[in-house]
C-alpha positions as CSV (number, residue, x, y, z in Angstrom):
1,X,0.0,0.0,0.0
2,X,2.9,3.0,1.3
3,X,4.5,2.0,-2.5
4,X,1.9,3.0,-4.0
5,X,1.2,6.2,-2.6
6,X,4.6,7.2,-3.2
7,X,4.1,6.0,-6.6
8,X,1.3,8.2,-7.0
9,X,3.4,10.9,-5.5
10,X,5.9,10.2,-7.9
11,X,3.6,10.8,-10.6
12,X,2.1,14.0,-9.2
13,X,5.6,15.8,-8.6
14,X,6.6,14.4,-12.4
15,X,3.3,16.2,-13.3
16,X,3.7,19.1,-11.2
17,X,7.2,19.1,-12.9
18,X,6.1,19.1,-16.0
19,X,3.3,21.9,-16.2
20,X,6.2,24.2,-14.4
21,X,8.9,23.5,-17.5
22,X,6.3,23.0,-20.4
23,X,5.8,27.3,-20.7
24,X,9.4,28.2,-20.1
25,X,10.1,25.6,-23.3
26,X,7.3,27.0,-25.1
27,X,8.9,29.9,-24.7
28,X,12.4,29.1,-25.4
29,X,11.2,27.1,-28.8
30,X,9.0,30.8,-29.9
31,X,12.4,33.0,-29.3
32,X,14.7,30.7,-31.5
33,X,12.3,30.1,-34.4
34,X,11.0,33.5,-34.2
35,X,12.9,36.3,-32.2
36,X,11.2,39.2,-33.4
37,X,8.0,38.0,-31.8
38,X,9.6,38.3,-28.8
39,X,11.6,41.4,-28.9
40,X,10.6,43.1,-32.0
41,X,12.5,44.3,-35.8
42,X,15.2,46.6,-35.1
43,X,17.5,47.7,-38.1
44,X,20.1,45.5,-37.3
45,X,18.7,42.1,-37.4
46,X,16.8,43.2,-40.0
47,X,19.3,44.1,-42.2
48,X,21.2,41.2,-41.5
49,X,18.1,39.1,-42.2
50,X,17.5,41.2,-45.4
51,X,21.6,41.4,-46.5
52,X,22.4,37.9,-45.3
53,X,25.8,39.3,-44.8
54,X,26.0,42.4,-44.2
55,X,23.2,45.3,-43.9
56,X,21.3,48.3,-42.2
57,X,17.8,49.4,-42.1
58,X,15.8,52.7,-40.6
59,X,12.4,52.5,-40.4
60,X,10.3,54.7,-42.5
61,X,6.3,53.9,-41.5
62,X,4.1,51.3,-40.9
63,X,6.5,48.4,-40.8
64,X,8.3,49.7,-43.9
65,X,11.8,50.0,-43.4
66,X,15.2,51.4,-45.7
67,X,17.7,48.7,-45.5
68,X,21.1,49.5,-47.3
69,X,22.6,46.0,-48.2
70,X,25.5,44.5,-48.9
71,X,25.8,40.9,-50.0
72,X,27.4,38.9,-52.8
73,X,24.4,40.0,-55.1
74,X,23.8,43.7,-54.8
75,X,27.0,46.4,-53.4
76,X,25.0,48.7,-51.2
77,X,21.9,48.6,-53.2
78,X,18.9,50.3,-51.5
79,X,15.5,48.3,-50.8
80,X,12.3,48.8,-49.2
81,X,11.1,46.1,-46.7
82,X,7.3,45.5,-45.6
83,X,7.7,43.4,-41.8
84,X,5.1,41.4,-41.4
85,X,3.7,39.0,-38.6
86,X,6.4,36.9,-36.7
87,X,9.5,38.3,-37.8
88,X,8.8,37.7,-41.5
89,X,9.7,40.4,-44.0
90,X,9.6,41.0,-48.2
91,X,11.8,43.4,-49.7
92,X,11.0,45.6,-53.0
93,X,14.0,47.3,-55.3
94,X,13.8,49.9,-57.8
95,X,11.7,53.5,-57.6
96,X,8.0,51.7,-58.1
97,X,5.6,51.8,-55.4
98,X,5.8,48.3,-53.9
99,X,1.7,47.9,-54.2
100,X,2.5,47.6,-58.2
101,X,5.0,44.7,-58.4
102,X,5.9,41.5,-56.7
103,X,8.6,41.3,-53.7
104,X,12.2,40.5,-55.3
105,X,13.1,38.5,-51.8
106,X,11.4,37.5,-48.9
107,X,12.2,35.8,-45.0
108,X,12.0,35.6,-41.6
109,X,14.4,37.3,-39.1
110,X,15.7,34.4,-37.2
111,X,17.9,34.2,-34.0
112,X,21.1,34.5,-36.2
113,X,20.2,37.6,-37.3
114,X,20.0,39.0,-33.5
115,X,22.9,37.2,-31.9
């Protein structure tokens, strides 16, 4: 009989254990798939996210940001990006408003990008 009441006692702490870690995981999991969830765009790890290498945004309006970039591709070319939910971004070249074409690139700030 005491065996299994410590059994069952087992079980509750394991329980009790369990429902105390399961949040603090959750959490954990949310800020490396998606940091920007958790502590917003800034033009750093935006333009790293955007240049891949090398890159700096400003914010303009309305989740539109200026992001200078330099990568492989493009020496200091000049995009606009659109943020979006979760961290993920899409980025416009060229002088045409960005309603009027399709994104040249797109993404998700990731906990690269912030680190």
């Amino acid at each position: 009989m005491e065996a299994r009441l410590d059994s069952r006692e087992d079980r509750k702490l394991t329980l009790k254990v369990l429902g105390g870690l399961t949040p603090v995981l959750a959490a954990l999991a949310l800020f490396a798939l998606r940091p920007a969830t958790v502590i917003g765009v800034d033009g750093s790890s935006l333009g790293s996210s955007v240049g891949e290498m090398d890159g700096d945004c400003a914010e303009l309006a309305n989740g539109l940001w200026s992001c200078k970039v330099q990568d492989s591709v493009s020496s200091g070319a000049a995009m606009t990006v659109k943020t979006k939910t979760f961290g993920s971004w899409e980025a416009w070249t060229g002088d045409r408003p960005i309603e009027r074409r399709e994104p040249s690139d797109s993404g998700c700030i990731d906990v690269l990008d912030v680190l």
